[in-house]
C-alpha positions as MATLAB code, in Angstrom:
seq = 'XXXXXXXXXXXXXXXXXXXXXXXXXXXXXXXXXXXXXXXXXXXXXXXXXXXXXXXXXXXXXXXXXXXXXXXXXXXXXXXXXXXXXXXXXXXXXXXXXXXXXXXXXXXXXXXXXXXXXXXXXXXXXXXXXXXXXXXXXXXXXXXXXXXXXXXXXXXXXXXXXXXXXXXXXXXXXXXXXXXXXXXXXXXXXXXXXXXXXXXXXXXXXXXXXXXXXXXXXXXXXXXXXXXXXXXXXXXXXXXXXXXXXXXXXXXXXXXXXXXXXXXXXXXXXXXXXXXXXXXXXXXXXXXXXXXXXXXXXXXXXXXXXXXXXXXXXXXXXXXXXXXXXXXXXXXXXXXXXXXXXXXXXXXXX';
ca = [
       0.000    0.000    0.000;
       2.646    2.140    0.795;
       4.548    2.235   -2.530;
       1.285    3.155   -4.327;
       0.508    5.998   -2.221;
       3.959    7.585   -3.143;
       3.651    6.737   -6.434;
       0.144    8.791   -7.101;
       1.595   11.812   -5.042;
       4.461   11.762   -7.751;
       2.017   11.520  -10.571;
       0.131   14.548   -9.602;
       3.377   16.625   -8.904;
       4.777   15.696  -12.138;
       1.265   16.654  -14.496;
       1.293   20.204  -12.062;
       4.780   20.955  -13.317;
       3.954   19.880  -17.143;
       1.327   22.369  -17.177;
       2.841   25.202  -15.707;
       5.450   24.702  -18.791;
       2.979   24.338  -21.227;
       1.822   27.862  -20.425;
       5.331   29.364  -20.276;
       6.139   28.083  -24.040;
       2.479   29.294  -24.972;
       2.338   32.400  -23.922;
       4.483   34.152  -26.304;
       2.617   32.406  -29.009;
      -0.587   34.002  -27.361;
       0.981   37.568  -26.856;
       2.256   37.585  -30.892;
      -1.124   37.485  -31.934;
      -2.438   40.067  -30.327;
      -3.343   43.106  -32.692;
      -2.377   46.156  -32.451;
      -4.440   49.396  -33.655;
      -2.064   52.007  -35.587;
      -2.900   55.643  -35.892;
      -4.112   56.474  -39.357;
      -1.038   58.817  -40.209;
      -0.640   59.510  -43.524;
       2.899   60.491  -45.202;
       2.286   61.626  -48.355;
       1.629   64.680  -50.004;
      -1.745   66.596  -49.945;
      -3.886   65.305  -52.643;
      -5.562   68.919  -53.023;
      -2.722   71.486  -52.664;
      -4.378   74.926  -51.515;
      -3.335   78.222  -53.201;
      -2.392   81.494  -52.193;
      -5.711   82.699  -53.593;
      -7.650   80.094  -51.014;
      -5.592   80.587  -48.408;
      -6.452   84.781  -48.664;
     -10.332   84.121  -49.408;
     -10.671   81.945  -46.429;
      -8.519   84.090  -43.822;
     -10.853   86.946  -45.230;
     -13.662   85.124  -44.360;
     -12.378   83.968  -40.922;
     -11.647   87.908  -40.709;
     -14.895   88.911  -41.748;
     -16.928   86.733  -39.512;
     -14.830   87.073  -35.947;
     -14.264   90.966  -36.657;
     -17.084   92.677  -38.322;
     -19.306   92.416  -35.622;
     -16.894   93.451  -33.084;
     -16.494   96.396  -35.596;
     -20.193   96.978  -35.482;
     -20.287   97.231  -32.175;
     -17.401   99.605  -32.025;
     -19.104  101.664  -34.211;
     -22.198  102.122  -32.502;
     -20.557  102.069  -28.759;
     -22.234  105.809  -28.560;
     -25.219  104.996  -29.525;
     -25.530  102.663  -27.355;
     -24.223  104.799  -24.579;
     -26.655  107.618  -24.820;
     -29.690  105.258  -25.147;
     -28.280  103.864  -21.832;
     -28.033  107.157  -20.561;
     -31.145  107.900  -21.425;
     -32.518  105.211  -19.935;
     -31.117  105.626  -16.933;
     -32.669  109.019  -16.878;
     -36.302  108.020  -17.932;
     -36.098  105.404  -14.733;
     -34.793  108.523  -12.445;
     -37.256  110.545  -13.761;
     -39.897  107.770  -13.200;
     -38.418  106.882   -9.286;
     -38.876  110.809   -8.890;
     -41.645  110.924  -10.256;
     -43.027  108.330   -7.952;
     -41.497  109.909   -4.832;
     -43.059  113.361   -5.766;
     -46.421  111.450   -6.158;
     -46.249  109.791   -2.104;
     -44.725  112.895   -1.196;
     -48.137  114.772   -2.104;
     -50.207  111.782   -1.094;
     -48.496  112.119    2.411;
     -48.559  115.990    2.002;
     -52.628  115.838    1.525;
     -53.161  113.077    4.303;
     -51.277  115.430    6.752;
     -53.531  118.372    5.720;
     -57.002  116.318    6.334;
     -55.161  115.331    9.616;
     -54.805  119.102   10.337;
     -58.428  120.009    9.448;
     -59.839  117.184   11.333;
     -58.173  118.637   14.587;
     -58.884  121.791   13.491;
     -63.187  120.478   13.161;
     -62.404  118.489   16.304;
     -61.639  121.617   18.401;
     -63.767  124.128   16.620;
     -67.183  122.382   16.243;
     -68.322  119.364   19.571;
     -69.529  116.313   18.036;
     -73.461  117.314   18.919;
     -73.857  121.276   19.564;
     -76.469  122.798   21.558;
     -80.087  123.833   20.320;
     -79.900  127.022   17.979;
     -81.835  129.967   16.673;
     -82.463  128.082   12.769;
     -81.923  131.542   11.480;
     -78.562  131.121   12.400;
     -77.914  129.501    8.845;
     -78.468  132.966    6.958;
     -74.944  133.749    8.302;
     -73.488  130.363    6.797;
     -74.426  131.763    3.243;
     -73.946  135.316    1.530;
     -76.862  137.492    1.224;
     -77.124  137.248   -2.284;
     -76.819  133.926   -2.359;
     -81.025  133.857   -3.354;
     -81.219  130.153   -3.646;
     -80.288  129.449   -0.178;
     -81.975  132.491    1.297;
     -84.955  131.774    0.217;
     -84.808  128.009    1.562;
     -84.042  129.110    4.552;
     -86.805  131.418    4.653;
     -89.396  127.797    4.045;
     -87.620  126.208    6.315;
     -88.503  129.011    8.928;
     -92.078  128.477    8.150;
     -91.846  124.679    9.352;
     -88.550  124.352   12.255;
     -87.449  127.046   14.974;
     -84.272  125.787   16.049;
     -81.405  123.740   15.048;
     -79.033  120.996   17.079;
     -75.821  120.564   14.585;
     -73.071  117.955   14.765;
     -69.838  117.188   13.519;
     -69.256  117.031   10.096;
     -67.262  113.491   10.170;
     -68.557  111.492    7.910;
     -70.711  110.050   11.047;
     -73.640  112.723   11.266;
     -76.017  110.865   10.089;
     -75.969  107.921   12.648;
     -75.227  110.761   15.508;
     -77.988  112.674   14.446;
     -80.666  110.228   14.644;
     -79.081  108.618   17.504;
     -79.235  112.158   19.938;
     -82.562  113.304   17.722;
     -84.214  109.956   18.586;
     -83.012  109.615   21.957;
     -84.004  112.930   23.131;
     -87.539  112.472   21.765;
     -87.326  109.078   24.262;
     -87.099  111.035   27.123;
     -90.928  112.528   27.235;
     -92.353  109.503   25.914;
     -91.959  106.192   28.122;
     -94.353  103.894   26.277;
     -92.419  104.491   23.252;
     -88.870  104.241   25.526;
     -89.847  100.885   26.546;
     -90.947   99.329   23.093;
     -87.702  100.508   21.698;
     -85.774   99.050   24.207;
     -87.324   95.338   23.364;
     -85.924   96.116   20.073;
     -82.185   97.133   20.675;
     -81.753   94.199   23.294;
     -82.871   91.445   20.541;
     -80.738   93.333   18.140;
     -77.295   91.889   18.951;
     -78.375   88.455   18.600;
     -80.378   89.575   15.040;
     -76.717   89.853   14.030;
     -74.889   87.451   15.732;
     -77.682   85.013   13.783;
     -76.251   86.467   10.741;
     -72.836   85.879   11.388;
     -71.499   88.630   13.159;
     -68.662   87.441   16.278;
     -70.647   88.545   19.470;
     -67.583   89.280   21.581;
     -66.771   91.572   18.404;
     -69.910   93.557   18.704;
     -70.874   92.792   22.353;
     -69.185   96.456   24.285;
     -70.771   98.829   21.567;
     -74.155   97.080   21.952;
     -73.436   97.459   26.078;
     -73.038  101.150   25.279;
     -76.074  101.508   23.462;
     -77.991   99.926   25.974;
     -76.748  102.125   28.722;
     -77.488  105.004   26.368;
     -81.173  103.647   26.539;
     -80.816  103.297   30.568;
     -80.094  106.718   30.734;
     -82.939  107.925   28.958;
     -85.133  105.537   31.175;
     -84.565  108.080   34.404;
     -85.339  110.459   32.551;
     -82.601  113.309   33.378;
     -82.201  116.882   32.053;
     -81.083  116.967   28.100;
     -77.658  118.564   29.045;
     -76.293  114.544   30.763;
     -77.068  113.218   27.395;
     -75.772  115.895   25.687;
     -72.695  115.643   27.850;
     -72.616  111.476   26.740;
     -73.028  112.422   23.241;
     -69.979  114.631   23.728;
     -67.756  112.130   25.108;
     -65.758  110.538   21.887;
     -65.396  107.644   22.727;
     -69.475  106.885   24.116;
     -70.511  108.719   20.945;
     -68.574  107.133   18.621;
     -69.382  103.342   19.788;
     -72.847  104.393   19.073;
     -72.107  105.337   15.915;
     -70.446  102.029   15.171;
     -73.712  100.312   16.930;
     -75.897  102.017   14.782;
     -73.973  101.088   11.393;
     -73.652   97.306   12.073;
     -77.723   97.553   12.670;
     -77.817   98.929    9.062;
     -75.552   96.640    8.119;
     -77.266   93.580    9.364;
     -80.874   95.213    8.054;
     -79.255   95.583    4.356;
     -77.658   92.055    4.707;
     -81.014   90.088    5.650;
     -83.191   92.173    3.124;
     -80.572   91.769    0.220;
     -82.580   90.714   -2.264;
     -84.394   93.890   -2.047;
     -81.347   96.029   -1.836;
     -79.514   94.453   -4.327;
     -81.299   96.707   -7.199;
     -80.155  100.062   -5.396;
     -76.075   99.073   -5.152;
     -74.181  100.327   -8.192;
     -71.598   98.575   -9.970;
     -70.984   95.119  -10.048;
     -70.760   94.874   -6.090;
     -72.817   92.508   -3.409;
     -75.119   93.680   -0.717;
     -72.272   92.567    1.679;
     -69.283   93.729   -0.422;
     -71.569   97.381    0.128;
     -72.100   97.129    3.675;
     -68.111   96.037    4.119;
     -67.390   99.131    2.126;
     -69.911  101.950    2.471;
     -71.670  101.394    5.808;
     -70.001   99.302    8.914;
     -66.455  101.641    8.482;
     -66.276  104.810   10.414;
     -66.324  108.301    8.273;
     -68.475  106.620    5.432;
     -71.049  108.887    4.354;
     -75.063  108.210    4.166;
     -77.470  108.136    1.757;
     -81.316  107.064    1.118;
     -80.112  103.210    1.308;
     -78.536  103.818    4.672;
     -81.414  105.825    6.171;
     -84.216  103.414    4.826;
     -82.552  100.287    6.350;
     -82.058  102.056    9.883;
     -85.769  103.223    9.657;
     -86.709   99.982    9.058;
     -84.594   97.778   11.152;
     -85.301   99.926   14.700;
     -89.113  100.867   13.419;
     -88.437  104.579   13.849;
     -89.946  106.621   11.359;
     -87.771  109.467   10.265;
     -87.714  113.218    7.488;
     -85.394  114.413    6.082;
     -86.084  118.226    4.806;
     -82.873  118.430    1.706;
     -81.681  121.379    1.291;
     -79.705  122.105   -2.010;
     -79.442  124.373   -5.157;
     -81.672  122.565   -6.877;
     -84.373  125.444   -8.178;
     -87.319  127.077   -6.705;
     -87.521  128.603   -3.633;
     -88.782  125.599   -1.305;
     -86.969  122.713    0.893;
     -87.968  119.099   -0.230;
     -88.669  116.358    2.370;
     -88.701  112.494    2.136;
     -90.296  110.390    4.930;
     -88.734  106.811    6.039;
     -90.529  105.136    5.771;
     -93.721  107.002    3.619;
     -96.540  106.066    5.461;
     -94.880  106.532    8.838;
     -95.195  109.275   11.857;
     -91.987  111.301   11.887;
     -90.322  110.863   15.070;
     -87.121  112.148   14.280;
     -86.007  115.411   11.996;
     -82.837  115.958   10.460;
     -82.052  118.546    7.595;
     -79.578  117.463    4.797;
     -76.712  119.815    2.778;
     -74.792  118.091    0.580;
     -72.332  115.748    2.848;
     -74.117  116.563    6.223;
     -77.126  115.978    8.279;
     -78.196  118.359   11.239;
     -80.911  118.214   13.883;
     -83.850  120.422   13.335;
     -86.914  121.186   16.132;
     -90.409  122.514   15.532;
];
């Protein structure tokens, strides 16, 4: 056993070593036959020999593309300059321009600021009751029209209450005017009170936050309190006087409109100009502060707090007599304001 075993250990050593020769010799053999990739260099002569007169049309054309632009360009450099130049003015005349333009903006806003203090300490927000011939003096003697309105409107009102010409006077007008006329009359006191206590949830129904409009409804409920003892006309007066009392009432009285417009829309709709909504008009015209009134605003309050008011309008409209509108027509007057163009006042038989 033991002689075999060496001998097949041999056997394999010896066919190990014949192949690692057999790859020696071949691989030469192997490496000859690889190919080799040449460069395709050529060393013979041009078979199209260019002449001098190619040679100078072509370096003219290389010339002529690469340089005549540049030459272009060089040749209208000033041009170019002054349009730059003069662009560079148009946009500083244009910056300036705008600058001047905010400069006035900002130059009127400061001058209605100035007025405004200037109304705010000149004229109280609701002035005490007047002679009505007091007016003549507000227009020149030969101003006929207005004369002789005055004159009619002698004939029908003694005296005159006028407020501040804001933007607000309608709402404060009818707010004192209606009020006042409260304090003699406590059947009619206590009806209206029923109505301004459901009125906040009328228009929290509709949409509007309570806690938004809950302290100017508080205000004009205490307004209504007041009236309810009954004191002298100079305390209310002196409430109406107070900014800030006065002017939650105001805002009171124009989210009542607001809500009375909103509900009836459908209605309303046909008296709003332009393309815009019943709401997009209330958002707009009525519920902000320093809006002015008209016959939509006046009809809606009317309406929505049941109180019948006239309006006597006073204008240059011809003949010699004041016109009057009732809100609504078949009601009984309970409040009387007179109207110039932009302003309502108080008047009193």
């Amino acid at each position: 056993l033991f002689p075999v075993a060496r001998l097949t250990s041999r056997s394999s050593k010896m066919s190990g070593l014949l192949r690692g020769i057999s790859r020696i010799r071949t691989a030469p053999l192997l490496r000859g036959s690889t190919v080799v990739q040449r460069a395709n260099i050529v060393s013979k002569p041009a078979k199209h020999v260019i002449g001098p007169a190619e040679t100078v049309v072509g370096l003219g054309l290389f010339s002529l593309v690469i340089l005549a632009p540049s030459g272009w360009i060089l040749a209208n450099l000033e041009n170019y300059k002054k349009k730059y130049i003069s662009s560079l003015q148009d946009l500083g005349n244009l910056v300036n321009g705008r600058l001047n333009c905010l400069a006035y903006d900002e130059a009127i806003i400061a001058q209605q600021d100035r007025i405004q203090q200037e109304i705010a300490t000149s004229i109280p927000l609701v002035s005490d009751c007047q002679d009505l011939a007091i007016l003549k003096k507000e227009y020149a003697e030969d101003d006929t029209i207005y004369q002789q309105k005055i004159r009619d409107l002698q004939r029908k009102y003694s005296f005159i209450r006028k407020t501040r010409p804001d933007g607000n006077c309608f709402y404060r007008a009818f707010g004192f005017s209606y009020l006042e006329s409260l304090l003699d009359d406590s059947k009619e006191l206590h009806r209206f009170k029923a109505i301004a206590a459901k009125s906040k949830m009328d228009l929290v129904s509709q949409g509007f936050t309570e806690f938004t409009i809950e302290d100017f409804h508080n205000t004009f409920m205490d307004l209504i309190e007041v009236c309810d003892k009954q004191p002298p006309v100079g305390e209310l007066l002196s409430s109406f006087n107070e900014q800030s009392v006065s002017d939650y009432l105001v805002v009171y009285l124009r989210l009542v409109t607001s809500g009375f417009l909103q509900r009836e829309e459908d209605f309303f709709q046909h008296f709003i100009e332009g393309a815009h909504t019943v709401r997009e008009f209330c958002q707009q015209e009525v519920e902000p502060m320093s809006k002015e009134s008209d016959h939509i605003h006046i009809i809606a309050l009317a309406q929505a707090l049941n109180v019948c008011i006239l309006v006597e309008y006073m204008d240059r409209g011809e003949g010699g007599t004041v016109n009057h509108h009732v809100f609504p027509e078949d009601g009984e007057p309970k409040v009387f304001l007179l109207y110039r163009p932009g302003h309502y006042d108080i008047l009193y038989k």
